[in-house]
Backbone as JSON, one array per atom type, in Angstrom:
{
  "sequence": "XXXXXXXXXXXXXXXXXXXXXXXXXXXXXXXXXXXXXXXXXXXXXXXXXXXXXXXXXXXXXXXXXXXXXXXXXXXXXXXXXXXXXXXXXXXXXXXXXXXXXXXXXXXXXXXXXXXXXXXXXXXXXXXXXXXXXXXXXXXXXXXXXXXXXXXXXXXXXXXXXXXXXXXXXXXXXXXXXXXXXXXXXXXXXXXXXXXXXXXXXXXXXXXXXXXXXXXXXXXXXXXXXXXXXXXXXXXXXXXXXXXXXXXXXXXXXXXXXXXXXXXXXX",
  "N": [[-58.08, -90.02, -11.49], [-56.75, -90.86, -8.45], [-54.27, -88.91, -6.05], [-53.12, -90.49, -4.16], [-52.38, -92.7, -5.88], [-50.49, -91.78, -7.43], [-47.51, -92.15, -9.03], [-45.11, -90.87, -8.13], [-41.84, -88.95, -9.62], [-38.74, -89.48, -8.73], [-36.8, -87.7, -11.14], [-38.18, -85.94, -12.36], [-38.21, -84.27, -9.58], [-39.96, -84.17, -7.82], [-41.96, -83.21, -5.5], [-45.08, -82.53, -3.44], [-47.07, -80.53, -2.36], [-49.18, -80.98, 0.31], [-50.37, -79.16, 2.23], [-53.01, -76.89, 1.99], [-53.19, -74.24, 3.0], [-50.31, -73.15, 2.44], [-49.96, -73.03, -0.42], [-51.68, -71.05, -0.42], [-50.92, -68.98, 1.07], [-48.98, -68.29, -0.68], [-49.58, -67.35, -3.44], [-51.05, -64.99, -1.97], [-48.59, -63.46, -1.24], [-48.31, -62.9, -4.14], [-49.58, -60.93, -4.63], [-51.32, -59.93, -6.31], [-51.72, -57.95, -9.5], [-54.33, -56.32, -11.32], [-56.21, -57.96, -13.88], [-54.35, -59.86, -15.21], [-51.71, -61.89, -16.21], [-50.64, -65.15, -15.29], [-47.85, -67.25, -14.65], [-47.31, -70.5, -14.6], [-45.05, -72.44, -13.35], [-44.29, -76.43, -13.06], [-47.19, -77.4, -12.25], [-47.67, -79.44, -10.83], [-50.36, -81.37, -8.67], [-51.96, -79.35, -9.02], [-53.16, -77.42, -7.18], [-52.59, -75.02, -6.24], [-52.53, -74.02, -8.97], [-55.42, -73.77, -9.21], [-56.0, -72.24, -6.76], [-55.17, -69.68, -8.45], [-56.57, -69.64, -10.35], [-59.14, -68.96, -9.46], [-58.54, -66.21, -8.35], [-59.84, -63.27, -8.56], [-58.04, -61.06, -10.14], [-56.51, -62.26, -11.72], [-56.4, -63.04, -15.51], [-55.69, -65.0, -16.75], [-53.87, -67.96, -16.33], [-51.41, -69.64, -17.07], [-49.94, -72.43, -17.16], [-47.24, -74.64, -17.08], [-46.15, -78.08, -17.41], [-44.33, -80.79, -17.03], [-44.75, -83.72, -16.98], [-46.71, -86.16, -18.19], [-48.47, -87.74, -17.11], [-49.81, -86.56, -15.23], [-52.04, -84.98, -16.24], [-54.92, -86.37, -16.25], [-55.48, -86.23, -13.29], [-54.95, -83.08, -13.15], [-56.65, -82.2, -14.72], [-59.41, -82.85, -13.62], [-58.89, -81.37, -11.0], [-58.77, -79.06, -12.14], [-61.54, -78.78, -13.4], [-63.47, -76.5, -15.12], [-62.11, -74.54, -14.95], [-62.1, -72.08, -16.5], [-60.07, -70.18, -17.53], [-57.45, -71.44, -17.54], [-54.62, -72.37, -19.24], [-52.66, -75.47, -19.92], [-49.5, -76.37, -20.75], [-48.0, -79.27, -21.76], [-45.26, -80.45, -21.4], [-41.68, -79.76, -21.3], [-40.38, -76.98, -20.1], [-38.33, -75.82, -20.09], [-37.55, -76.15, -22.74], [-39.07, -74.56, -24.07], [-40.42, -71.67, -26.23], [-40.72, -68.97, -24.67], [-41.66, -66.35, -24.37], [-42.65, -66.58, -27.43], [-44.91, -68.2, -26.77], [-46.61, -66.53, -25.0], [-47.44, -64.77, -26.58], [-49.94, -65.35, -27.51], [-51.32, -63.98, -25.72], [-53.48, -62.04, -24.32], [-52.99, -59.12, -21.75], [-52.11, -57.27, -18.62], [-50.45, -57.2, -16.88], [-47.46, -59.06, -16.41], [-46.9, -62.17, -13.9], [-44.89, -64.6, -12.36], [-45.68, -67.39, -10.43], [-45.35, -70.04, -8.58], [-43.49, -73.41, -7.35], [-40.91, -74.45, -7.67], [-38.91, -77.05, -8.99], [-36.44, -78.4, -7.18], [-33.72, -80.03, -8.36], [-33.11, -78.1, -10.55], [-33.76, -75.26, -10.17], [-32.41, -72.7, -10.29], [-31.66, -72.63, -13.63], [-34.31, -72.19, -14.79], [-35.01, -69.49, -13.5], [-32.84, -68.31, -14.69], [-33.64, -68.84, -17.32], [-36.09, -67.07, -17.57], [-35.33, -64.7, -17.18], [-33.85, -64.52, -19.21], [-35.35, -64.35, -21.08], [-36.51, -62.3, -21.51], [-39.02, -61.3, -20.28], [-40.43, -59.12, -18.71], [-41.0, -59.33, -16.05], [-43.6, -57.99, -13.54], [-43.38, -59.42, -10.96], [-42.16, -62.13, -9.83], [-42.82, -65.14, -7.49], [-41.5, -67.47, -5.81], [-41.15, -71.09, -4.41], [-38.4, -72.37, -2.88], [-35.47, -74.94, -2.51], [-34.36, -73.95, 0.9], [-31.67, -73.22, 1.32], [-30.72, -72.27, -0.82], [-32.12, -70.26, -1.72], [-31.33, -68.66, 0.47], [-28.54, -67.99, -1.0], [-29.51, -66.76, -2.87], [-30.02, -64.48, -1.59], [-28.18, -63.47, 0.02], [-26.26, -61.06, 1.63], [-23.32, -59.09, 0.71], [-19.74, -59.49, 1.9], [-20.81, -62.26, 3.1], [-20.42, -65.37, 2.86], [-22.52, -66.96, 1.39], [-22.96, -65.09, -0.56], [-22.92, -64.86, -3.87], [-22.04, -65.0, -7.83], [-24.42, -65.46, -8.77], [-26.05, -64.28, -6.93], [-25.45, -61.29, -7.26], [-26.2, -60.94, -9.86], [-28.98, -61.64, -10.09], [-29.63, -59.65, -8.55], [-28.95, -57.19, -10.04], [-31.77, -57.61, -11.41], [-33.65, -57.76, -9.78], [-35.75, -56.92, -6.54], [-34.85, -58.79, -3.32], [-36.79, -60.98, -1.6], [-36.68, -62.23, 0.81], [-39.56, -64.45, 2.33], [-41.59, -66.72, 3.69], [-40.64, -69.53, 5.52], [-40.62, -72.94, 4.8], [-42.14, -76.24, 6.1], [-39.84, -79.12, 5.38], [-41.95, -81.49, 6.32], [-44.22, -80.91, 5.0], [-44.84, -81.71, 2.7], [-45.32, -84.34, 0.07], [-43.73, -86.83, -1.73], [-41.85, -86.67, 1.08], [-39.26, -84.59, 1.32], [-35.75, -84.22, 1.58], [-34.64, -81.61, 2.55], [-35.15, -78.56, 3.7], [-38.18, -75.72, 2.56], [-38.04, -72.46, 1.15], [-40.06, -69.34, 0.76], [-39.83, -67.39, -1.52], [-39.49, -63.2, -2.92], [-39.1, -61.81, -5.88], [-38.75, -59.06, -7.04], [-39.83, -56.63, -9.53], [-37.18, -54.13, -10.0], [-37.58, -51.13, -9.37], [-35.9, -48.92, -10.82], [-33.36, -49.03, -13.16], [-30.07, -50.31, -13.21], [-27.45, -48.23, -13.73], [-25.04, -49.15, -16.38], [-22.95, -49.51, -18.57], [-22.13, -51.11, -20.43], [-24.14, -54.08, -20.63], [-22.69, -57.25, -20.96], [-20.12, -56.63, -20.62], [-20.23, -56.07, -17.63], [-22.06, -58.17, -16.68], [-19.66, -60.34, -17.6], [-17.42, -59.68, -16.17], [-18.71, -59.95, -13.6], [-18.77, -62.53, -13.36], [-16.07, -63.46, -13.99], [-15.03, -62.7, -11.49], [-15.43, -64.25, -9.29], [-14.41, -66.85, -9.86], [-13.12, -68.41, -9.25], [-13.57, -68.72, -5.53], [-12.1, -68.28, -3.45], [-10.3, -67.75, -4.2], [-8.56, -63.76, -4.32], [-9.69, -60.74, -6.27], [-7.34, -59.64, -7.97], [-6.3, -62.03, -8.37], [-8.51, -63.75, -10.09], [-8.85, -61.75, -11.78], [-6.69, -61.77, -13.93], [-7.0, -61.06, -16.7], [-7.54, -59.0, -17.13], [-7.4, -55.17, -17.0], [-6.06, -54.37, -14.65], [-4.59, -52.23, -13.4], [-6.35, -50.2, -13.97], [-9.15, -51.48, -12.6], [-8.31, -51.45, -9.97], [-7.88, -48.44, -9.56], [-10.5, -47.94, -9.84], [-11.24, -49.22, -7.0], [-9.86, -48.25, -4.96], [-11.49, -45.81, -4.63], [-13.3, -46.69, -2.72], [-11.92, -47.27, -0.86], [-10.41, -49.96, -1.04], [-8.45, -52.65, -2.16], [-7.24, -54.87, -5.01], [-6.03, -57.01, -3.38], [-8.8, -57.77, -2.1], [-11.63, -60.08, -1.69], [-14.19, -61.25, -4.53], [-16.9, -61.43, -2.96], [-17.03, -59.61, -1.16], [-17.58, -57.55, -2.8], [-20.18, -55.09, -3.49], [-23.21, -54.9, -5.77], [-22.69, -52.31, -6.67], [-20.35, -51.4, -6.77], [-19.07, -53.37, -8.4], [-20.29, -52.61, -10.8], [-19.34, -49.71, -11.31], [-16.74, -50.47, -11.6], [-17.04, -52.04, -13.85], [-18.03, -49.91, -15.32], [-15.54, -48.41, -15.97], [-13.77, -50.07, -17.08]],
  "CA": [[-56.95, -90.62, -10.75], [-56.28, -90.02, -6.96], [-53.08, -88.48, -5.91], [-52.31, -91.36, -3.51], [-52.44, -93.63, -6.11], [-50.09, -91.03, -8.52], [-46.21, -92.88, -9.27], [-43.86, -89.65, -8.05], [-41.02, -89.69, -10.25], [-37.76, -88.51, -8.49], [-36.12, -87.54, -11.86], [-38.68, -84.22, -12.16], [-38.26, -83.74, -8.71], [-41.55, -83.89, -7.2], [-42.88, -83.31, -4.15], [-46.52, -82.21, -4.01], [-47.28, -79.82, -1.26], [-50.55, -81.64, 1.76], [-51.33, -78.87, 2.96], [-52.83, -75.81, 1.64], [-52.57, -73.04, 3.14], [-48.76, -72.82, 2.06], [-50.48, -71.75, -1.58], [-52.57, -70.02, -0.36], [-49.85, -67.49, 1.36], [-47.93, -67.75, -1.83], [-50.66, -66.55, -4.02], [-50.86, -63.69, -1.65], [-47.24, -63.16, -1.71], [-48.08, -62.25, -4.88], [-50.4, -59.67, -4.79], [-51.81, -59.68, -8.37], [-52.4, -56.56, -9.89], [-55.96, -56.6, -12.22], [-55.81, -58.2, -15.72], [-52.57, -60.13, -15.03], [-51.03, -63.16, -16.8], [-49.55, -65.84, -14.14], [-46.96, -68.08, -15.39], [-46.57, -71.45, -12.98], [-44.05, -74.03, -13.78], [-44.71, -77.17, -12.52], [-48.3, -77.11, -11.53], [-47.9, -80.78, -9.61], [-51.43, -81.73, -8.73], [-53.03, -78.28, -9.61], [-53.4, -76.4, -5.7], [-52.32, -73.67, -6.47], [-52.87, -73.46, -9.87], [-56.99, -73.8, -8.62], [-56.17, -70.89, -6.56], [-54.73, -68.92, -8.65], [-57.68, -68.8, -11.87], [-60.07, -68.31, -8.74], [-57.86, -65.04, -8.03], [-60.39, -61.98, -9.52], [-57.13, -60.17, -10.42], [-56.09, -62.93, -12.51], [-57.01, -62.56, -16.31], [-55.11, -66.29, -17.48], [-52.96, -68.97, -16.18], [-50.83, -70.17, -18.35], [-48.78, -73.41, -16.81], [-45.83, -75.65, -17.86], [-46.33, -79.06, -16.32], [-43.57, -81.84, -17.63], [-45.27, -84.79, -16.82], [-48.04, -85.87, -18.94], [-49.25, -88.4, -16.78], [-50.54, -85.75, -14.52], [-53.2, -84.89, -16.85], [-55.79, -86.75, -15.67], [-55.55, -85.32, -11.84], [-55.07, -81.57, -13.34], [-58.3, -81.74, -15.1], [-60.01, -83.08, -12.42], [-58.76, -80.56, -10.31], [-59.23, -77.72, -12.69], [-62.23, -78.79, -14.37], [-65.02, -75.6, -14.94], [-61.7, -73.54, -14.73], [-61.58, -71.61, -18.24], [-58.73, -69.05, -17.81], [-56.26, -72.0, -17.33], [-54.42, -73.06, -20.29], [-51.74, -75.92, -19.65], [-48.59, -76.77, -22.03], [-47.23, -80.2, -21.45], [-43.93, -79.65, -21.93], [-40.44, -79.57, -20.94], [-40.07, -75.32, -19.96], [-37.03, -75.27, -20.64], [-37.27, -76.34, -24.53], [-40.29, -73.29, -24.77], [-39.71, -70.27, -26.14], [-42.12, -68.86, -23.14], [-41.99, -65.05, -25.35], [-43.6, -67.26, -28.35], [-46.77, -68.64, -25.92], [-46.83, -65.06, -24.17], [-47.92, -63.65, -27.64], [-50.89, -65.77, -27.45], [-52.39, -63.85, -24.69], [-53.79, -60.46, -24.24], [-52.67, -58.9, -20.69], [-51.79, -56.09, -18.47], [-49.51, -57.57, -16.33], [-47.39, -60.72, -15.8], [-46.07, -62.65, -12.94], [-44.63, -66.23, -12.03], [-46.0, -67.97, -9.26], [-44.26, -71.4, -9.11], [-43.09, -74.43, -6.78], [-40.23, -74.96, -8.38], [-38.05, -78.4, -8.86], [-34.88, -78.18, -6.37], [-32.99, -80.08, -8.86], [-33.44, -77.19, -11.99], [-34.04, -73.73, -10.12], [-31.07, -71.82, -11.21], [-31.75, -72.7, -14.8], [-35.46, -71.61, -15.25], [-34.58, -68.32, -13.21], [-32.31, -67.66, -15.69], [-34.15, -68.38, -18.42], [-37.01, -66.06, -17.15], [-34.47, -63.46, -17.8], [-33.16, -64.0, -20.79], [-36.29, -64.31, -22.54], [-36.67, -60.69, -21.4], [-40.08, -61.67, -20.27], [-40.8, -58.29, -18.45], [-42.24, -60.05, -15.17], [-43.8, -57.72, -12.85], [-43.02, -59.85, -9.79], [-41.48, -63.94, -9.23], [-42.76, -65.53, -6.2], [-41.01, -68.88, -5.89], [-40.84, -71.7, -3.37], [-37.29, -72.89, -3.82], [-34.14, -74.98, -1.64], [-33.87, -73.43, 1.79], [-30.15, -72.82, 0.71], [-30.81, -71.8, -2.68], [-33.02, -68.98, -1.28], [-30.2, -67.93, 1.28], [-27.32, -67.81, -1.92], [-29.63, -65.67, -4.07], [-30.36, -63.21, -0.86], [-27.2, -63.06, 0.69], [-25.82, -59.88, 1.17], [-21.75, -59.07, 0.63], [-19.83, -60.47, 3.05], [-21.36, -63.17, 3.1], [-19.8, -66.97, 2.22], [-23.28, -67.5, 0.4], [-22.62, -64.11, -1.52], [-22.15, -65.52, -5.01], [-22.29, -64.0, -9.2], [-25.9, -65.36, -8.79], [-26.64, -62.98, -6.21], [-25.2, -60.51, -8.23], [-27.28, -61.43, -11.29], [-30.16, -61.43, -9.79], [-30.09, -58.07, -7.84], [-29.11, -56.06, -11.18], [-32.92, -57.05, -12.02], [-35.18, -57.63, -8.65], [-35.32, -56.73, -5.35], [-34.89, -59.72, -3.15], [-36.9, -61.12, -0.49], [-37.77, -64.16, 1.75], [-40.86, -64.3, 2.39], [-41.5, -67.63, 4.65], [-39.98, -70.71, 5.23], [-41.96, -74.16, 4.83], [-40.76, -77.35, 6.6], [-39.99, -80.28, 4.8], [-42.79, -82.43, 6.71], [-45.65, -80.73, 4.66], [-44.77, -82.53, 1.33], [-45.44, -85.66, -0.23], [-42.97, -87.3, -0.52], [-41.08, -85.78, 2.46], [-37.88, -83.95, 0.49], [-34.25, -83.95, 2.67], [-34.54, -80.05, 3.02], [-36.6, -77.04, 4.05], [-38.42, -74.9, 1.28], [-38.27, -71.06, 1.15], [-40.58, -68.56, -0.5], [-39.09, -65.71, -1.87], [-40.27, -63.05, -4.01], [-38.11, -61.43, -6.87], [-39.96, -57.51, -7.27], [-38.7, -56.4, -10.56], [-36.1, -53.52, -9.55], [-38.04, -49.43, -9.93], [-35.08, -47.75, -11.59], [-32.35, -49.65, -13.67], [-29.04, -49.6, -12.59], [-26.6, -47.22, -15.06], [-24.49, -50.27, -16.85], [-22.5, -49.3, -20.06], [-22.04, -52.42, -21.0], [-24.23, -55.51, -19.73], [-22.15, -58.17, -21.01], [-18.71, -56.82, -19.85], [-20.52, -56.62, -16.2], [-21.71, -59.96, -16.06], [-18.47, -61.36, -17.49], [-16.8, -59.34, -14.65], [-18.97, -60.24, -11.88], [-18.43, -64.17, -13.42], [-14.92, -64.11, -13.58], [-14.57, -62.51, -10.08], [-16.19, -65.37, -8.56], [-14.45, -68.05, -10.65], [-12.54, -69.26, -7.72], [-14.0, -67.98, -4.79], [-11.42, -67.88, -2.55], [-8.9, -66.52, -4.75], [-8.5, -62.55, -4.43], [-9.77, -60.42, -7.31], [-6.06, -59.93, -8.47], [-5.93, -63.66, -9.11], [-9.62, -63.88, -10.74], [-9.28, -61.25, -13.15], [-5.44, -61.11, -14.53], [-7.21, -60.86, -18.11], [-8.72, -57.35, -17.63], [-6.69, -53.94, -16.48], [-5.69, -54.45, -13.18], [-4.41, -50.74, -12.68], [-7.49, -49.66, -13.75], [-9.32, -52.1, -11.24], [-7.18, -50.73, -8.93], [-8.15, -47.18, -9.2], [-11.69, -47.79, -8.67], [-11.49, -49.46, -5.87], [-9.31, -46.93, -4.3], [-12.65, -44.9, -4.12], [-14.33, -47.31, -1.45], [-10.85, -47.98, 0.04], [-10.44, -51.56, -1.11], [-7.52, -52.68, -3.06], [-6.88, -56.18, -5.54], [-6.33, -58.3, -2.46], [-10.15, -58.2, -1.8], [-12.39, -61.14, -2.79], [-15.14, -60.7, -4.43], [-17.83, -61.38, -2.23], [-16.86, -58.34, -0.6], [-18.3, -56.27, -2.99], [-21.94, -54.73, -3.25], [-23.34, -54.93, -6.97], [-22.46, -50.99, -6.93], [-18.75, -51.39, -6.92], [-19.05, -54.18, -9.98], [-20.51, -51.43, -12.04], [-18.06, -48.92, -11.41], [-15.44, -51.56, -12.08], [-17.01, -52.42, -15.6], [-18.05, -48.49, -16.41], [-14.46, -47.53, -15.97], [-13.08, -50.62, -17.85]],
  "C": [[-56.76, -89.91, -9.41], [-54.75, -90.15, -6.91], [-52.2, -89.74, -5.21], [-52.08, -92.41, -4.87], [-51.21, -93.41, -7.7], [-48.6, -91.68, -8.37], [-45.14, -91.42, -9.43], [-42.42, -89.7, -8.9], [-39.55, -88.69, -10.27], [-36.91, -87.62, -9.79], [-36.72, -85.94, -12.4], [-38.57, -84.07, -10.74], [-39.39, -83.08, -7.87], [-42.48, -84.17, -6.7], [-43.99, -81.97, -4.13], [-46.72, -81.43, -2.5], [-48.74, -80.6, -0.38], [-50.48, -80.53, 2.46], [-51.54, -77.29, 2.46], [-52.76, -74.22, 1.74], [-51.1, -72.03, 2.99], [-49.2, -72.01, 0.52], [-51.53, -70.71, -1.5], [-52.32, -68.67, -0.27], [-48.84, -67.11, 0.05], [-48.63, -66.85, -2.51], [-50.94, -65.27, -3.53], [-49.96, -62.99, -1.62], [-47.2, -62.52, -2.29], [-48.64, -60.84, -5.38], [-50.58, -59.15, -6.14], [-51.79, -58.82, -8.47], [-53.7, -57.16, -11.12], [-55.8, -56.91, -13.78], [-54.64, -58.62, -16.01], [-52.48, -61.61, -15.78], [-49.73, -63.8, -15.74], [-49.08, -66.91, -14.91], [-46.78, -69.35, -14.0], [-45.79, -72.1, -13.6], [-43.97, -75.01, -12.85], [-45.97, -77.11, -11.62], [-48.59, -78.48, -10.64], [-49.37, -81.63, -9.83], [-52.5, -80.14, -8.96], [-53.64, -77.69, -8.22], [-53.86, -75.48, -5.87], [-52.63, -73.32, -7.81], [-54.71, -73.09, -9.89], [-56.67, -72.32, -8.1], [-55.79, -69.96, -7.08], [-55.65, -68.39, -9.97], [-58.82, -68.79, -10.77], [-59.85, -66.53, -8.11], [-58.83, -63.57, -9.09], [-59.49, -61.26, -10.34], [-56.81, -60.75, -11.72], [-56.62, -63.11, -13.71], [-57.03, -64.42, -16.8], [-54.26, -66.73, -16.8], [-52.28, -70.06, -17.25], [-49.51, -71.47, -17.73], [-48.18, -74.4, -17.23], [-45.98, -77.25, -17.26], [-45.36, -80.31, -17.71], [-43.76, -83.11, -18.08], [-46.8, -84.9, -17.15], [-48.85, -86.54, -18.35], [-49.67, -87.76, -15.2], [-51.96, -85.2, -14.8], [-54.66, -84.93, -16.5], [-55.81, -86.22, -14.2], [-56.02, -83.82, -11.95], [-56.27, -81.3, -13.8], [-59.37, -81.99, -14.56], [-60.26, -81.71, -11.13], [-59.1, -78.98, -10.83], [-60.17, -77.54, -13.8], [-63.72, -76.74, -14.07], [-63.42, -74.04, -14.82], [-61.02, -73.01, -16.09], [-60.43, -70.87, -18.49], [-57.86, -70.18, -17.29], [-55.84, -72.55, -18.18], [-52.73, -74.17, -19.69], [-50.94, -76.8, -20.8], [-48.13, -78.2, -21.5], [-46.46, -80.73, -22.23], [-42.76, -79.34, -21.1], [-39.81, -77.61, -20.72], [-39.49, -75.16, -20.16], [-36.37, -75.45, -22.07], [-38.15, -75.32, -24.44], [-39.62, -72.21, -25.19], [-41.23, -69.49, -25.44], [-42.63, -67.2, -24.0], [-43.17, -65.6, -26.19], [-44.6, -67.16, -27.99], [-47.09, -67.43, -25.27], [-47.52, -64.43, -25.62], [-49.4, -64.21, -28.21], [-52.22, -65.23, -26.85], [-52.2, -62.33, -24.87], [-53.91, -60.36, -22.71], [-52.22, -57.68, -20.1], [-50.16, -56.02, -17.59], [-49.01, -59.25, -16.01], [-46.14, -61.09, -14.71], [-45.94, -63.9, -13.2], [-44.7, -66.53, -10.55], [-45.91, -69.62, -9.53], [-43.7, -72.25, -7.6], [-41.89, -75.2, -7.43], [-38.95, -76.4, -7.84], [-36.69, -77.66, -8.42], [-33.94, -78.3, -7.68], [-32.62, -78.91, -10.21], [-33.71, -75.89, -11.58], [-33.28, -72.95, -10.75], [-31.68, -71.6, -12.61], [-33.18, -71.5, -15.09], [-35.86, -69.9, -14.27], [-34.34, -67.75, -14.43], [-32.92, -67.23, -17.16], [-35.24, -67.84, -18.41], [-36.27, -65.28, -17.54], [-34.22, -63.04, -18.5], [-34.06, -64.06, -21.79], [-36.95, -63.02, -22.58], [-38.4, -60.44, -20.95], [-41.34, -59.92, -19.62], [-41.31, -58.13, -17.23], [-42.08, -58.64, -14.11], [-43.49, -58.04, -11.28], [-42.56, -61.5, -9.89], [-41.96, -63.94, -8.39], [-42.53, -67.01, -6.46], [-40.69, -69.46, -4.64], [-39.85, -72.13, -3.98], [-36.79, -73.35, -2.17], [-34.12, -73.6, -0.23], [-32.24, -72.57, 1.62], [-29.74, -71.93, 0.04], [-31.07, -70.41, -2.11], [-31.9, -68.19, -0.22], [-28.93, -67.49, 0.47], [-28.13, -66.52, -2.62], [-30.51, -64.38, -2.75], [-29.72, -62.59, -0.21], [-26.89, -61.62, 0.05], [-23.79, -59.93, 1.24], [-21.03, -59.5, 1.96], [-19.78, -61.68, 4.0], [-20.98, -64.45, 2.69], [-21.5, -67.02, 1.01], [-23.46, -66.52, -0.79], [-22.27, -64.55, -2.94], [-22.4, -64.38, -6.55], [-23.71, -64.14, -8.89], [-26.49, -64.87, -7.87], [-26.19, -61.52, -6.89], [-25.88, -60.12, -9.55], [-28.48, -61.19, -10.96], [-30.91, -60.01, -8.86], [-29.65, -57.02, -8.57], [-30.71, -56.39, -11.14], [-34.15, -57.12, -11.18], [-34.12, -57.03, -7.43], [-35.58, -58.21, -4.78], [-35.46, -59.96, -1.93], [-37.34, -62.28, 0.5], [-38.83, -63.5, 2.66], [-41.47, -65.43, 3.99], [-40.94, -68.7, 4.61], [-41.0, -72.02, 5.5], [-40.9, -75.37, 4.99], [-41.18, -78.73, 5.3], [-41.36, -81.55, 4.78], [-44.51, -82.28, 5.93], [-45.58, -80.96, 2.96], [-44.77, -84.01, 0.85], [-45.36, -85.91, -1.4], [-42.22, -86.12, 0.03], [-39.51, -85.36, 1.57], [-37.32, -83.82, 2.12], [-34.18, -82.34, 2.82], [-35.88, -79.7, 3.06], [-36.51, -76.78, 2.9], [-37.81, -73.54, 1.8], [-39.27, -70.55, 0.16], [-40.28, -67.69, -0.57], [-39.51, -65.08, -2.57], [-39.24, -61.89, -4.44], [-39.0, -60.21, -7.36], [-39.27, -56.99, -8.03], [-38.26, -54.45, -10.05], [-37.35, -52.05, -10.86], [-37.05, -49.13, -10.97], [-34.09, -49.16, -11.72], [-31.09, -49.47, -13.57], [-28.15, -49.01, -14.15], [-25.46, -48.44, -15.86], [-24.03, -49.55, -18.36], [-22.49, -50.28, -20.91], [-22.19, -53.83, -20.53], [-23.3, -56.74, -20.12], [-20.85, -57.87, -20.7], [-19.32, -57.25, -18.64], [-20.41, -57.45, -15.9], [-20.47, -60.83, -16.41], [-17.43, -61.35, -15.99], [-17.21, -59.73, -13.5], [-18.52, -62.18, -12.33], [-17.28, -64.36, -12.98], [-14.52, -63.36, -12.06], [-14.55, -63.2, -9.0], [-15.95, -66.99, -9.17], [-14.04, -68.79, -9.57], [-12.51, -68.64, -6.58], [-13.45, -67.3, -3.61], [-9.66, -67.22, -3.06], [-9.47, -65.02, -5.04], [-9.34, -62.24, -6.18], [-8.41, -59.88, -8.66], [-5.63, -61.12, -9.22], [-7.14, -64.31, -9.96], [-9.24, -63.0, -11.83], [-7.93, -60.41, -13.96], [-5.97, -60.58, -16.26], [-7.75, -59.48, -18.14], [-7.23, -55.93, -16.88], [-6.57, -53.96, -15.08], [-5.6, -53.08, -12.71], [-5.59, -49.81, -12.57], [-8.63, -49.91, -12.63], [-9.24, -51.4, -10.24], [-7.76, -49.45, -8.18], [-9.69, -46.93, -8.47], [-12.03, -48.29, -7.87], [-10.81, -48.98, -4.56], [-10.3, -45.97, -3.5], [-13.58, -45.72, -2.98], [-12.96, -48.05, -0.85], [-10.59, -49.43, 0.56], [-9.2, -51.68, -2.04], [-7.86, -54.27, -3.97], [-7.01, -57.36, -4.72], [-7.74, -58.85, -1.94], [-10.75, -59.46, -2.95], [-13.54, -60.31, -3.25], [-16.73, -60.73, -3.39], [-17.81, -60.18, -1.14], [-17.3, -57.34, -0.75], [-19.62, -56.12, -3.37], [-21.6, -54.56, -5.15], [-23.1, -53.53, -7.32], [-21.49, -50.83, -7.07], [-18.51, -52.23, -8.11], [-19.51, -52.97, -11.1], [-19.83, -50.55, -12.24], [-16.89, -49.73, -11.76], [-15.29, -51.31, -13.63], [-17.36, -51.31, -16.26], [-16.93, -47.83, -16.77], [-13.37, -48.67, -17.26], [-12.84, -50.05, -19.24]]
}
C-alpha cells in the first residue's frame, strides 16, 4: 500500500511527517547508548522507526502503533528489519512493564511522534509504570512543549511542569513547522527531550507532594491561601517565610524546591 493512497483518520490524530530529516535529528536527539531498548508510540508510516533498528546502538525496537490498517505500509517499510517488534494496540490499555520483560537490554529510551490529542496521558503513564527510561525524546504541540518547560513565573508554569521536573531535566530541542506534515496540522511541533534527573530530589512523602503541587494549581489564579485551606496554613506559612513569600503568592511562583519544603514540613 502507498502512503498517498493511506485513509488518515483524524480520531488517532495523524499526521505523518514528508520529510526526513526531522527523524533523523530526533534519533540523534537521542543519543543511544549501546544495547538499548527504544520504545516508539505511534510509528505512523515507519521513518523513523527504519531509522532507528538501523541505529548500531540500538539492540530492539519495540513499537505501539493503534491502527491496524497500517500494517501493510510498516512491513513494507520495515521489511529485512529483525530487531523491530510491533504491538498493534491501543498503548494506553498495555501494561508496557509486562512487554518490557520480554526483552533483554541495557538501556531504555522513548523516541516517539506523539498524537497532539493524547500527550499528557502517555507521559504520564511512562511514569507510572516506573519504566526506568534513560532519556524521552518527543515531538509534541508547540504549546504543550512550552507548559511542560516553563519556568516559575511563568503563565504556562503549571502542576505538569512540576511533575515532570521532579523526574527529568527538561529541554527543547527544535521546533518543526506545521508545513512538513501530511496532512498539514493547525500548529507547530516541538522536540523536546526529557533526561531522566542524576540525583533524586529528597521527598518524604511523594503522594502528599503531588497532591500539594495539584491542589496549588487547582485554580490558578487563586492565591495559595485560597487553593490549599485543607492543609496547615500556619505551617505553610512558616516555610515560606524562608524565601520571603507569604500565602498571598500563587503558585506558579514557586520553583519545585519550595513545594518540597512545603510537603517535608507538612
Amino acid at each position: 500500500m502507498e502512503l498517498r493512497d493511506f485513509n488518515f483518520k483524524k480520531k488517532y490524530g495523524q499526521n505523518f511527517l514528508n520529510d526526513i530529516t526531522i527523524p533523523r535529528k530526533i534519533v540523534d536527539c537521542a543519543n543511544i547508548k549501546e544495547n538499548s531498548l527504544v520504545i516508539e508510540i505511534g510509528p505512523g508510516a515507519g521513518i523513523m522507526t527504519k531509522l532507528l533498528s538501523e541505529n548500531p546502538n540500538v539492540k530492539q525496537v519495540l513499537a505501539y502503533e493503534i491502527d491496524e490498517s497500517l500494517e501493510p505500509i510498516l512491513d513494507e517499510k520495515l521489511m529485512g528489519a529483525t530487531n523491530v517488534d510491533i504491538i498493534y494496540d491501543d498503548f494506553m490499555n498495555r501494561n508496557v512493564a509486562e512487554d518490557l520483560n520480554n526483552y533483554d537490554y541495557s538501556n531504555l529510551y522513548v523516541v516517539a511522534n506523539l498524537p497532539y490529542y493524547i500527550t499528557t496521558p502517555i507521559i504520564l503513564k511512562l511514569i507510572e509504570e516506573n519504566l526506568n527510561m534513560e532519556k524521552v525524546v518527543i515531538m509534541i504541540q508547540k504549546e504543550v512543549a512550552d507548559r511542560f518547560s516553563a519556568q516559575p513565573k511563568n503563565k504556562e508554569y503549571g502542576s505538569i511542569t512540576v511533575f515532570l521536573n521532579y523526574y527529568f531535566d527538561i529541554r527543547k530541542e527544535f521546533s518543526v513547522s506545521r508545513n512538513l506534515f501530511t496532512p498539514k496540522p493547525n500548529v507547530d511541533s516541538m522536540v523536546i527531550s526529557l533526561n531522566k534527573k542524576k540525583e533524586n530530589y529528597d521527598v518524604k512523602n511523594k503522594e502528599l507532594f503531588f497532591d500539594l503541587v495539584r491542589d496549588s494549581f487547582k485554580f490558578k489564579r487563586k492565591t495559595l491561601k485560597n487553593n490549599l485551606k485543607n492543609y496547615d496554613l500556619n505551617n505553610i506559612s512558616k516555610t515560606l517565610e524562608k524565601y520571603n513569600l507569604d500565602l498571598s503568592v500563587r503558585a506558579e511562583a514557586l520553583p519545585i524546591e519550595v513545594f518540597i519544603d512545603i510537603s517535608n514540613n507538612l
